[in-house]
N, CA, C and O atoms as a MOPAC input file, in Angstrom:
PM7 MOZYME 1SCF
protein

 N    -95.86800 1   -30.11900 1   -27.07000 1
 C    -97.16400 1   -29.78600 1   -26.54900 1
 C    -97.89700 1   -28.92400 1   -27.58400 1
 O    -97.28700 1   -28.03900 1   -28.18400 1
 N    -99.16900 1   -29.16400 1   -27.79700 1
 C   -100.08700 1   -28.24300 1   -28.48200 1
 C   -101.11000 1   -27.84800 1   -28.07300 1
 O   -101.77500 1   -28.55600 1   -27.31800 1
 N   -101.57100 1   -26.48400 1   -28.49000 1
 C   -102.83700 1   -25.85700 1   -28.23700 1
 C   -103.55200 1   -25.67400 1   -28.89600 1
 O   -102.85700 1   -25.25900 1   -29.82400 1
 N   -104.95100 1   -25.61700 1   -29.38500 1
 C   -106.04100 1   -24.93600 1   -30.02400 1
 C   -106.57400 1   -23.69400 1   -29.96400 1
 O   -105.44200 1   -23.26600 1   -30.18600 1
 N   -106.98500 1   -23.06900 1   -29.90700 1
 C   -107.87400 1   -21.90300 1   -29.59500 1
 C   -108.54900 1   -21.87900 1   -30.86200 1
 O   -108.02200 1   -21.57400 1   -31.93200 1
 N   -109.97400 1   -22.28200 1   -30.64800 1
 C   -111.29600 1   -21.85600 1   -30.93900 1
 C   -111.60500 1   -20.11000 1   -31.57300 1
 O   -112.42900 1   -19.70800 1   -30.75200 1
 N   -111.49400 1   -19.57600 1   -32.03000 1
 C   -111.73100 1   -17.74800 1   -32.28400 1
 C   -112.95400 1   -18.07900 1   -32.52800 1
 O   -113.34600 1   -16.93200 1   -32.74400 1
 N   -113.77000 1   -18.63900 1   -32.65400 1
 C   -115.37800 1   -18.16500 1   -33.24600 1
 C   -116.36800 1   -17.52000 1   -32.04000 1
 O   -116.92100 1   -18.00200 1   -31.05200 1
 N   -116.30100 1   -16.19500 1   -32.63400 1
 C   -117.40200 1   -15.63900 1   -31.93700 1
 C   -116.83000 1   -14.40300 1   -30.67600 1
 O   -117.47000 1   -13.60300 1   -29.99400 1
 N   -115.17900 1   -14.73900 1   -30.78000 1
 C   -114.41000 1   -14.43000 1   -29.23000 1
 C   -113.51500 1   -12.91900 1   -30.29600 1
 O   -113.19200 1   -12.71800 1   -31.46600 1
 N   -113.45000 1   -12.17800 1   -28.94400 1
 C   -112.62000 1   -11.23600 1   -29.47600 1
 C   -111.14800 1   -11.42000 1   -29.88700 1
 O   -110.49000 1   -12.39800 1   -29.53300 1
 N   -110.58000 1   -10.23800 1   -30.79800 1
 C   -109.22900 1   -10.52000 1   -31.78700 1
 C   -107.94100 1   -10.67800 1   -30.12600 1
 O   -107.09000 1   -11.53900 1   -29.89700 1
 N   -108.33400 1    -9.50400 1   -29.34000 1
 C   -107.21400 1    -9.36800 1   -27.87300 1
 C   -107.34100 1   -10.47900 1   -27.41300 1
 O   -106.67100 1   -11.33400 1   -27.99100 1
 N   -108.18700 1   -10.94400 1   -26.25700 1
 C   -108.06100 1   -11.85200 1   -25.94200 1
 C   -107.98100 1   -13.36100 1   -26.47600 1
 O   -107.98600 1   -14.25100 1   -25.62600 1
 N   -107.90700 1   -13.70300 1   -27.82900 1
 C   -107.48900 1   -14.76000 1   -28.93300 1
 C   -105.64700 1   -14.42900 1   -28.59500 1
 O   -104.69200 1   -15.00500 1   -28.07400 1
 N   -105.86300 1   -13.53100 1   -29.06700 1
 C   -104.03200 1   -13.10700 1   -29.43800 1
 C   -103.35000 1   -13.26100 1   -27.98800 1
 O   -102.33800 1   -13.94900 1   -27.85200 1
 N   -104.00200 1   -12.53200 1   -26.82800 1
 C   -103.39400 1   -12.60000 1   -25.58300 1
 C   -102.79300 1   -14.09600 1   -25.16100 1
 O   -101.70500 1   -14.49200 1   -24.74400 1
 N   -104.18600 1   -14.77600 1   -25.51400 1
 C   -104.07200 1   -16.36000 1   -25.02100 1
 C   -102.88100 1   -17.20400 1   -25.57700 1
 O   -102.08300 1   -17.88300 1   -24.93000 1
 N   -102.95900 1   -16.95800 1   -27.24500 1
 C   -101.45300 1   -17.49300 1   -27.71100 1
 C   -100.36000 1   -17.01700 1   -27.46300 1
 O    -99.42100 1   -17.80300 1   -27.34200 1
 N   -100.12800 1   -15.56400 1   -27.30500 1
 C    -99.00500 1   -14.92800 1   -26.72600 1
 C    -98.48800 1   -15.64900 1   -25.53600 1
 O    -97.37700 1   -16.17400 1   -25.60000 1
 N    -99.42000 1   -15.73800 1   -24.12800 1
 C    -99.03600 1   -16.29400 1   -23.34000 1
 C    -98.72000 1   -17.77800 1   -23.34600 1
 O    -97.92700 1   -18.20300 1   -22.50600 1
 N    -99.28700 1   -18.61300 1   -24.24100 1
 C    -98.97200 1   -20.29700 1   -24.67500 1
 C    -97.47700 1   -20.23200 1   -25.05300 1
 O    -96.53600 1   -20.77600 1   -24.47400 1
 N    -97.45900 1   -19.10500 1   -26.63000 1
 C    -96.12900 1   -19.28400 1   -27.00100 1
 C    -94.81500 1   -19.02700 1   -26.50500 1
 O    -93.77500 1   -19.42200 1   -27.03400 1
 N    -94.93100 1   -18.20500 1   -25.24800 1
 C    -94.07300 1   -17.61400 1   -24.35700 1
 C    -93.57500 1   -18.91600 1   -23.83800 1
 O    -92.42100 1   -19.30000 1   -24.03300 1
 N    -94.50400 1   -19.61500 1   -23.14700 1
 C    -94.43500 1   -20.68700 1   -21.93000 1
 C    -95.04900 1   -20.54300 1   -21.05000 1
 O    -94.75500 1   -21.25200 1   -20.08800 1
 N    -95.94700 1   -19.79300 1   -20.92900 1
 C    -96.45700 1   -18.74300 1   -19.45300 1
 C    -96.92000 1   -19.90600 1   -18.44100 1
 O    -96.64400 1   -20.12400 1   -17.26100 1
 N    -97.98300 1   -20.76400 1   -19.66300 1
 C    -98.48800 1   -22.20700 1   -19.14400 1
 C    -97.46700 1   -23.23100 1   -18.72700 1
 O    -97.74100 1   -24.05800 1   -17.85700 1
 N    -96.47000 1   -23.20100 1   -19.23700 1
 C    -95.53700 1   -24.87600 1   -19.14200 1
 C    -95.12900 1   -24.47800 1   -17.33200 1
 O    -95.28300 1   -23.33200 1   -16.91000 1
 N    -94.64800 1   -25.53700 1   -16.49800 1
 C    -94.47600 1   -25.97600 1   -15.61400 1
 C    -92.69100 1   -25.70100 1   -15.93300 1
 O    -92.11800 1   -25.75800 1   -14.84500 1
 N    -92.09900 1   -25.53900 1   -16.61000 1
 C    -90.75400 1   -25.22300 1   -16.87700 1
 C    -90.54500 1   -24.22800 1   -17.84800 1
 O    -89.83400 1   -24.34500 1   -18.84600 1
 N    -91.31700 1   -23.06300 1   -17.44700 1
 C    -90.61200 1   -21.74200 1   -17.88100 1
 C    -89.82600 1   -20.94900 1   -17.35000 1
 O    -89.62400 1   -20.62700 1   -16.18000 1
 N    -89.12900 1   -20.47400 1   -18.90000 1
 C    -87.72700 1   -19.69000 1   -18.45700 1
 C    -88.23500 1   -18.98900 1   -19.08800 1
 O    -89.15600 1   -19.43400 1   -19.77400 1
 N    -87.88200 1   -17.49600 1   -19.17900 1
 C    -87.95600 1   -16.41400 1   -19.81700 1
 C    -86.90600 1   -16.57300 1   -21.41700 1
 O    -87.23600 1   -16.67800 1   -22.59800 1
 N    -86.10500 1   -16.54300 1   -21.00300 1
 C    -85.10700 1   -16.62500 1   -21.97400 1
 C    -85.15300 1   -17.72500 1   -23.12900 1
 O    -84.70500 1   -17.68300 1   -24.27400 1
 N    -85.76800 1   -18.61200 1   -22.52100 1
 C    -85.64800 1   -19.89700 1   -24.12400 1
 C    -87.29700 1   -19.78300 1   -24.92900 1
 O    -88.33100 1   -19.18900 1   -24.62200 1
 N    -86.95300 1   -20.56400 1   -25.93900 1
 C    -88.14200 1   -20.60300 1   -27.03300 1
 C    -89.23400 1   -21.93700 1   -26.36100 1
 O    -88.88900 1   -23.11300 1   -26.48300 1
 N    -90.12100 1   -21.67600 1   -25.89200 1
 C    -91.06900 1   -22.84300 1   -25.64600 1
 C    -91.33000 1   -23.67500 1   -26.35100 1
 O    -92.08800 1   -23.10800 1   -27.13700 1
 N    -91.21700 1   -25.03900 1   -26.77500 1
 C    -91.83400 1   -26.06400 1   -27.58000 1
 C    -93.01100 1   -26.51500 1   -27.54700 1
 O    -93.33200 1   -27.70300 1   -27.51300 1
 N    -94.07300 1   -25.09500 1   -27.56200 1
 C    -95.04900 1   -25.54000 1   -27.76500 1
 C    -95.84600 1   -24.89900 1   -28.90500 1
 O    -95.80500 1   -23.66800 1   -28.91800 1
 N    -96.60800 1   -25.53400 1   -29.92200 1
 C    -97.66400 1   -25.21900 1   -30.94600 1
 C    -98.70500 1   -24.69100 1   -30.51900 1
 O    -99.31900 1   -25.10300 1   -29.53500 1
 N    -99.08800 1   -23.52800 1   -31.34500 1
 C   -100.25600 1   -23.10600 1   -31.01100 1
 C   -101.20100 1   -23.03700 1   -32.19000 1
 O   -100.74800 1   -22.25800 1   -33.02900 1
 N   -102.50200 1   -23.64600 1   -32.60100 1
 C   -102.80300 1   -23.58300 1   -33.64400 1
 C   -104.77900 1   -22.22300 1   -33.09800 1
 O   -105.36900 1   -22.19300 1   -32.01800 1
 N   -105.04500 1   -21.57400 1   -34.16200 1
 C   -106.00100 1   -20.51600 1   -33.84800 1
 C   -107.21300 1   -21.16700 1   -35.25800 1
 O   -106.98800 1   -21.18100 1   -36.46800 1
 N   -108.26000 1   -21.56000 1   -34.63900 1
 C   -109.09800 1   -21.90300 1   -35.82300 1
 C   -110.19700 1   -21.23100 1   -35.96100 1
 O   -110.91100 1   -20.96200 1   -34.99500 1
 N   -110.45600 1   -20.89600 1   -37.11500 1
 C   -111.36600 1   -20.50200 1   -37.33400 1
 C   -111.06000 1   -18.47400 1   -37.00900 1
 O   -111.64300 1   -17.75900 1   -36.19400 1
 N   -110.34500 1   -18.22800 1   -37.65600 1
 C   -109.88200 1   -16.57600 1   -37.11600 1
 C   -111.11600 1   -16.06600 1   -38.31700 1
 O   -111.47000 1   -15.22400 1   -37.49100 1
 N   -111.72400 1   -15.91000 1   -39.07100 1
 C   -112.48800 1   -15.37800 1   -39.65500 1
 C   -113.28500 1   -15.40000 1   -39.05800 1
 O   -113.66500 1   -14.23500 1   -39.18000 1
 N   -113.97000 1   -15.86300 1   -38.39100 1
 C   -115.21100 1   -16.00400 1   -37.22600 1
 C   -114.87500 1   -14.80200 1   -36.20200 1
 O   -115.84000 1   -14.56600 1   -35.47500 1
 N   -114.16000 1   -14.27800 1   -36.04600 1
 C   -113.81100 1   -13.42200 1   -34.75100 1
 C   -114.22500 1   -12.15100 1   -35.02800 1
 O   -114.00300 1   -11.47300 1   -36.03200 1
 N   -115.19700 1   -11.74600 1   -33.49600 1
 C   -116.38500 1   -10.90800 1   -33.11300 1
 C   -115.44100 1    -9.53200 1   -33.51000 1
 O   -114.73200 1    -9.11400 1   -32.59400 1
 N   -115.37800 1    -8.69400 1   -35.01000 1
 C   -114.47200 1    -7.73700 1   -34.96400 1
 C   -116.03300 1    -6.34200 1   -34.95600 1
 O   -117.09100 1    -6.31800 1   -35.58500 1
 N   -115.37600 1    -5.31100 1   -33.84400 1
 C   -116.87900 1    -4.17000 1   -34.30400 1
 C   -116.25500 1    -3.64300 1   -35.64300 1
 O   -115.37700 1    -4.13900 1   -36.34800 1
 N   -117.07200 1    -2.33300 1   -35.79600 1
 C   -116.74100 1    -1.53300 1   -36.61200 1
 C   -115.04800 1    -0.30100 1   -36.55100 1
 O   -114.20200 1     0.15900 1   -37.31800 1
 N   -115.41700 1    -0.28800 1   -35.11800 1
 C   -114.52800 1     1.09100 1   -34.34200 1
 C   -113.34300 1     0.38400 1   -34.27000 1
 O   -112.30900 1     1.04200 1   -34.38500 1
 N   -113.21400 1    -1.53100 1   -34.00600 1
 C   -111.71400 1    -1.99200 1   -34.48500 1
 C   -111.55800 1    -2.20400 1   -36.13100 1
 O   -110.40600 1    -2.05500 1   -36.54100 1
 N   -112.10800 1    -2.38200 1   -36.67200 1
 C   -112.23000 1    -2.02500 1   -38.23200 1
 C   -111.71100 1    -1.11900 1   -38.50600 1
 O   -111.44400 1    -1.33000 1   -39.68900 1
 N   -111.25300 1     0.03100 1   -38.21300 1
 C   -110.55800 1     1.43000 1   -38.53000 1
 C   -109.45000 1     1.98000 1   -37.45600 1
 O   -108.63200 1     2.90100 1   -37.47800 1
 N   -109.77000 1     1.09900 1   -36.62500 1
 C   -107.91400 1     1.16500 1   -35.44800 1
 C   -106.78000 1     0.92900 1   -37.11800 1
 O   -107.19100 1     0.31300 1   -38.10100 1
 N   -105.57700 1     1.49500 1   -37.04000 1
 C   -104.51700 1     1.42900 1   -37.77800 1
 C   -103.33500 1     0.94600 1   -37.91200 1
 O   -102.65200 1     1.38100 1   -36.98500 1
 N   -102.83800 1     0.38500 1   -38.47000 1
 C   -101.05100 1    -0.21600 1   -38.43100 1
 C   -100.11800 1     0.71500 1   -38.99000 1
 O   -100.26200 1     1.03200 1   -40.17100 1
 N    -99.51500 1     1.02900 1   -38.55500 1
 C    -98.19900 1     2.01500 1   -39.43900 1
 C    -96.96500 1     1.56600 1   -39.39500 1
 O    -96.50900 1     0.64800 1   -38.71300 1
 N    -96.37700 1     2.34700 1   -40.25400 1
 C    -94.86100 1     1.57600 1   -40.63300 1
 C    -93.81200 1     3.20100 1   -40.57300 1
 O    -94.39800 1     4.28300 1   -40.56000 1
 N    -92.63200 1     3.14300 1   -40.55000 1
 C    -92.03900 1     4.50800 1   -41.09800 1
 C    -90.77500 1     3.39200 1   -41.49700 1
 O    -90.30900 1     2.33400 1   -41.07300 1
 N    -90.55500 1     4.39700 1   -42.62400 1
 C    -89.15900 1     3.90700 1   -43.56700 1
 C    -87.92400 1     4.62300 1   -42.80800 1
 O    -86.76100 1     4.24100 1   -42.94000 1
 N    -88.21300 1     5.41100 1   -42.22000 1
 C    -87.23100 1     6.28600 1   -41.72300 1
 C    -86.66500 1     7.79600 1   -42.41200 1
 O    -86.07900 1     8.79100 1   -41.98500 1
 N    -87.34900 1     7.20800 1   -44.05700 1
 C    -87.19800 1     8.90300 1   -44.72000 1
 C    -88.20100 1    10.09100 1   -44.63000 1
 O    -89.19900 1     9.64600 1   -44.06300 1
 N    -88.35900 1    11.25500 1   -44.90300 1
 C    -88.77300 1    11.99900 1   -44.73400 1
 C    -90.29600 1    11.79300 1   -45.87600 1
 O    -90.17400 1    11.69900 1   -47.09700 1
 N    -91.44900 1    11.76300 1   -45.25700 1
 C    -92.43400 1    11.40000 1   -45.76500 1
 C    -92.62800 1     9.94500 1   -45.88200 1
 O    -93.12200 1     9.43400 1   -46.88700 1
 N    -92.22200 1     9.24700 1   -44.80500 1
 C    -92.48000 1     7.59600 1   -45.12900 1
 C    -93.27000 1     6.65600 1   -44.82400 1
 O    -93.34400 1     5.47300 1   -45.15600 1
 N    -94.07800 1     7.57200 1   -43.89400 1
 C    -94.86700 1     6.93100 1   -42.76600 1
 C    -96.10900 1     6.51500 1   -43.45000 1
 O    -96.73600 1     7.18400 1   -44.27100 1
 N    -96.41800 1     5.21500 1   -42.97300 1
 C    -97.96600 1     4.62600 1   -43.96600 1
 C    -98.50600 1     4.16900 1   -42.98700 1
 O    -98.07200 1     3.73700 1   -41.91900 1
 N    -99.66800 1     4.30600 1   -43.48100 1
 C   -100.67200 1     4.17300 1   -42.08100 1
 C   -101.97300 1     3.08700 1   -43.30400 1
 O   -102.41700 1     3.36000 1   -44.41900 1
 N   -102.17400 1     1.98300 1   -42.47700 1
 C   -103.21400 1     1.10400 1   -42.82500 1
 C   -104.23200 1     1.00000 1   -42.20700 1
 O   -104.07500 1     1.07200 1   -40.98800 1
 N   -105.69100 1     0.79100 1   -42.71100 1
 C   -106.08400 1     0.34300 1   -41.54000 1
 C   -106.88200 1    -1.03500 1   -41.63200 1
 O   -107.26400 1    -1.56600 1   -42.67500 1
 N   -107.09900 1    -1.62700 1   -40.00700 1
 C   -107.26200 1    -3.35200 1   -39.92700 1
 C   -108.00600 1    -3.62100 1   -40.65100 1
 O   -107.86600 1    -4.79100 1   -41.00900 1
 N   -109.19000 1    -2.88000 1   -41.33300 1
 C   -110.27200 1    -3.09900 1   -42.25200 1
 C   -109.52500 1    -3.74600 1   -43.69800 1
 O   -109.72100 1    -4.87000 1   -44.16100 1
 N   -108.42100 1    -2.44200 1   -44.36500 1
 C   -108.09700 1    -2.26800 1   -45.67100 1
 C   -107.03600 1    -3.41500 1   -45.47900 1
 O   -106.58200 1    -3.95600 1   -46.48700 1
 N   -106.61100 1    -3.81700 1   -44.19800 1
 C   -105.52100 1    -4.78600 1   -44.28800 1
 C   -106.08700 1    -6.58200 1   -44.55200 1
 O   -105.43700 1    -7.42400 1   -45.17200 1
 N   -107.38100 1    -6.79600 1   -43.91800 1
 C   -108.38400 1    -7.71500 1   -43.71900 1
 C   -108.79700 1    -8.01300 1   -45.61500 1
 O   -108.80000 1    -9.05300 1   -46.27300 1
 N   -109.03600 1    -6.88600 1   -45.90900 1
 C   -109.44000 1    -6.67000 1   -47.42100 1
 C   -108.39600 1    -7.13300 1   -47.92600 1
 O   -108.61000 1    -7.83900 1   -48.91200 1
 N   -107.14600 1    -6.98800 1   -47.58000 1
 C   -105.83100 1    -6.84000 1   -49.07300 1
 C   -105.30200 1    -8.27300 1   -48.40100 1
 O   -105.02000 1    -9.06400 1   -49.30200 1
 N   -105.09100 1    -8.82200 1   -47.08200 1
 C   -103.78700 1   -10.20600 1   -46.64300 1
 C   -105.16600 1   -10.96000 1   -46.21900 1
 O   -105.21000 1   -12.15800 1   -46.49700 1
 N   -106.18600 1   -10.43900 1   -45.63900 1
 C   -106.74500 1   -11.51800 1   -44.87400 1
 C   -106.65700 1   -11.24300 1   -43.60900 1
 O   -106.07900 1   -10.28400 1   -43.09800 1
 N   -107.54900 1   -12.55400 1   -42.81800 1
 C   -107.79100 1   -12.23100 1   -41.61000 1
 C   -106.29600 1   -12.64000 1   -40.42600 1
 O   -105.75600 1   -11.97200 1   -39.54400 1
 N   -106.03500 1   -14.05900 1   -40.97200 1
 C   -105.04600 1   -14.25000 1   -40.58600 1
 C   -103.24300 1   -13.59800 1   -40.44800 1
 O   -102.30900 1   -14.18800 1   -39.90500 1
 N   -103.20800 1   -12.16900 1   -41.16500 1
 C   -102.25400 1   -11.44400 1   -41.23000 1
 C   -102.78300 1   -10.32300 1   -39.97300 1
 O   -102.04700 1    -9.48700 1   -39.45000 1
 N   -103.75700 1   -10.46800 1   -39.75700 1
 C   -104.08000 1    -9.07000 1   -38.56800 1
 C   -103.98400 1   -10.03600 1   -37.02300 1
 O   -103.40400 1    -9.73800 1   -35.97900 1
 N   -104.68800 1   -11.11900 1   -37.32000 1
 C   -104.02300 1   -11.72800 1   -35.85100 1
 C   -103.12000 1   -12.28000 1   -35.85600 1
 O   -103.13000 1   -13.05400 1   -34.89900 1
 N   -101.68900 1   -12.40700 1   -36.78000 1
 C   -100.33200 1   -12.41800 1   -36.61000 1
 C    -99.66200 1   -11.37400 1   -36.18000 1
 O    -98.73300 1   -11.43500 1   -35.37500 1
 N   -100.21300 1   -10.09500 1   -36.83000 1
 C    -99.65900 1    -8.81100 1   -36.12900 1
 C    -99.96600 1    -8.31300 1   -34.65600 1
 O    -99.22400 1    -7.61200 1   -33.96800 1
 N   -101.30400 1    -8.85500 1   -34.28300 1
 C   -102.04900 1    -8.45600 1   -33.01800 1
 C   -101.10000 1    -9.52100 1   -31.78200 1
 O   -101.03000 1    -9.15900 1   -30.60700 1
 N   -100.53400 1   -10.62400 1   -32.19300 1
 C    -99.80400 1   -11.56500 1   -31.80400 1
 C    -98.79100 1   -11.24500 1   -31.29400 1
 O    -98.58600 1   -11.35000 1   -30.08500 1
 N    -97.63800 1   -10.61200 1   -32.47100 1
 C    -96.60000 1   -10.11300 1   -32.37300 1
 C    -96.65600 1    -9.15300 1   -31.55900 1
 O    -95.95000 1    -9.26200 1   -30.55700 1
 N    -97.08500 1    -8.52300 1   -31.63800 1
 C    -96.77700 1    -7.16600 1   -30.85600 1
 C    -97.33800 1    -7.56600 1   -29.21900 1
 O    -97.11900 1    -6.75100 1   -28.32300 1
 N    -97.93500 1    -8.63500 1   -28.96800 1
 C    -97.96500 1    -9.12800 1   -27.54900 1
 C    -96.78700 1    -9.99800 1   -27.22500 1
 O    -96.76100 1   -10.67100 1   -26.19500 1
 N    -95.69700 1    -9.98600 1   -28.20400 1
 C    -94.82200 1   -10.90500 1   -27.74700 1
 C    -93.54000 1   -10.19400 1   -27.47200 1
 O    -93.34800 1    -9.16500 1   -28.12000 1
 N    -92.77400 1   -10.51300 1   -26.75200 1
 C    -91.50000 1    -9.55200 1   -25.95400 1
 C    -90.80900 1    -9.19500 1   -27.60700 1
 O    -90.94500 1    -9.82400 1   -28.65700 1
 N    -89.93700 1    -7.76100 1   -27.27100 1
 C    -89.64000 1    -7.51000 1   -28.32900 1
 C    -87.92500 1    -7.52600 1   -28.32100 1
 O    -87.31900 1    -6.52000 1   -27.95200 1
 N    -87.13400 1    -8.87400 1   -28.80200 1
 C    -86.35300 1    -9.73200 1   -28.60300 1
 C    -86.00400 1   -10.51900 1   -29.29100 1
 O    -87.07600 1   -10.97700 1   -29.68400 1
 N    -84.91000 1   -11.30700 1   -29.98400 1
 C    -84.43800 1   -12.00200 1   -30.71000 1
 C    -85.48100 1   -13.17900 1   -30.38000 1
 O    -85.51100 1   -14.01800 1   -31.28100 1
 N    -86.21300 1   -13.40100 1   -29.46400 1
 C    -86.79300 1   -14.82500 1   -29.26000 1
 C    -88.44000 1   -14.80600 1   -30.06800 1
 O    -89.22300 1   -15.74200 1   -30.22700 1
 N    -88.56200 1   -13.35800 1   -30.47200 1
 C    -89.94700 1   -13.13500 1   -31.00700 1
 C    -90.06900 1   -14.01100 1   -32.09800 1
 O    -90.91100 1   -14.90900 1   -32.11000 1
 N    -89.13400 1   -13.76800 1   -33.18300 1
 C    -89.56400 1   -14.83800 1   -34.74700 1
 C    -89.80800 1   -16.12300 1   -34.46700 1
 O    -90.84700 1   -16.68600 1   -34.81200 1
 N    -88.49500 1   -16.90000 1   -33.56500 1
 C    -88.76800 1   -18.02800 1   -33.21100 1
 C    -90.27500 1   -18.75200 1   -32.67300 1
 O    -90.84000 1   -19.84600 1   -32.67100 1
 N    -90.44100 1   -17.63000 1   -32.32200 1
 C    -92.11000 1   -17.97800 1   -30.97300 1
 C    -93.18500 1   -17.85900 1   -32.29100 1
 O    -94.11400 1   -18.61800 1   -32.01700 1
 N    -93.36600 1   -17.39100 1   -33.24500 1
 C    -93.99600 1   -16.47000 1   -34.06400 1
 C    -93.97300 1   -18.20200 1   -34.89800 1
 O    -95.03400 1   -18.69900 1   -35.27500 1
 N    -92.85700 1   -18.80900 1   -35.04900 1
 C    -92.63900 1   -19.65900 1   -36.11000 1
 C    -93.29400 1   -20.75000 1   -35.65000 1
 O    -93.28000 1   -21.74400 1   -36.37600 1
 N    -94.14300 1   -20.82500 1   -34.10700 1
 C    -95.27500 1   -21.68700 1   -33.46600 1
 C    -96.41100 1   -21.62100 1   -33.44300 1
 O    -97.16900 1   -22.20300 1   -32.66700 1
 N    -96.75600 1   -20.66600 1   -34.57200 1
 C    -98.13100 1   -20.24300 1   -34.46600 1
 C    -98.65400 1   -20.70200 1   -36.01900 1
 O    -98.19400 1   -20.50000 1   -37.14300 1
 N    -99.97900 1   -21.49900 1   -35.45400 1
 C   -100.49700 1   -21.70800 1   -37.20600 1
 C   -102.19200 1   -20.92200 1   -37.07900 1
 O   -103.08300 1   -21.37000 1   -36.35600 1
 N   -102.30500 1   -19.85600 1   -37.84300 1
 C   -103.43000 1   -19.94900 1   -38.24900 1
 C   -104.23100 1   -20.13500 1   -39.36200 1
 O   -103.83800 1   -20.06600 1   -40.52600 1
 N   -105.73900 1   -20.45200 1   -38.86900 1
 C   -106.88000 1   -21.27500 1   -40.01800 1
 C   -107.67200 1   -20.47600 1   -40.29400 1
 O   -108.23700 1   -20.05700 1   -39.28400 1
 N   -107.94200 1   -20.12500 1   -41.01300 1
 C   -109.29000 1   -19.21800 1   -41.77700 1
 C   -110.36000 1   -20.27700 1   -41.28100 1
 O   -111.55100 1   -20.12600 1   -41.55400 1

């Protein structure tokens, strides 16, 4: 089974929400929690998506775990350096259960500039 989603013009959450819930299964008629859904989700057109300014400077961080490790990005400087399509992979992920089944689900997602 495959999906589309359209992003032009639509916000980054509810884009990301919608595939989250596709790639889960939320939609299929035979969901389990536990297995990987066989379904594609493709996102077109993610450069088109209605971003303000005030999500432009929301942040991603990381910690290494050593003392002074913590890096803090933000969606703007990340948009600038990977692109658009690396911020709604992350906005993705992090709507998806956090679980050995995440990469798999993650490995159903195509996005298009």
């Amino acid at each position: 089974m495959e999906h589309t989603i359209d992003a032009t013009g639509k916000k980054l959450g509810r884009v990301a929400s919608l595939a989250a819930a596709y790639l889960r299964g939320k939609y299929d008629t035979g969901f389990a929690p536990n297995k990987v859904s066989k379904v594609k989700v493709t996102i077109t057109n993610a450069s088109k998506l209605d971003l303000s300014e005030k999500r432009l400077e929301e942040e991603y961080q990381s910690y290494s775990g050593y003392p002074g490790g913590l890096k803090k990005e933000s969606r703007g400087h990340l948009i600038g350096r990977r692109g658009m399509k690396e911020a709604v992979m992350r906005t993705v992920r992090g709507m998806l259960p956090r679980n050995k089944l995440r990469t798999p689900m993650l490995k159903n997602l195509i996005i298009n500039d």
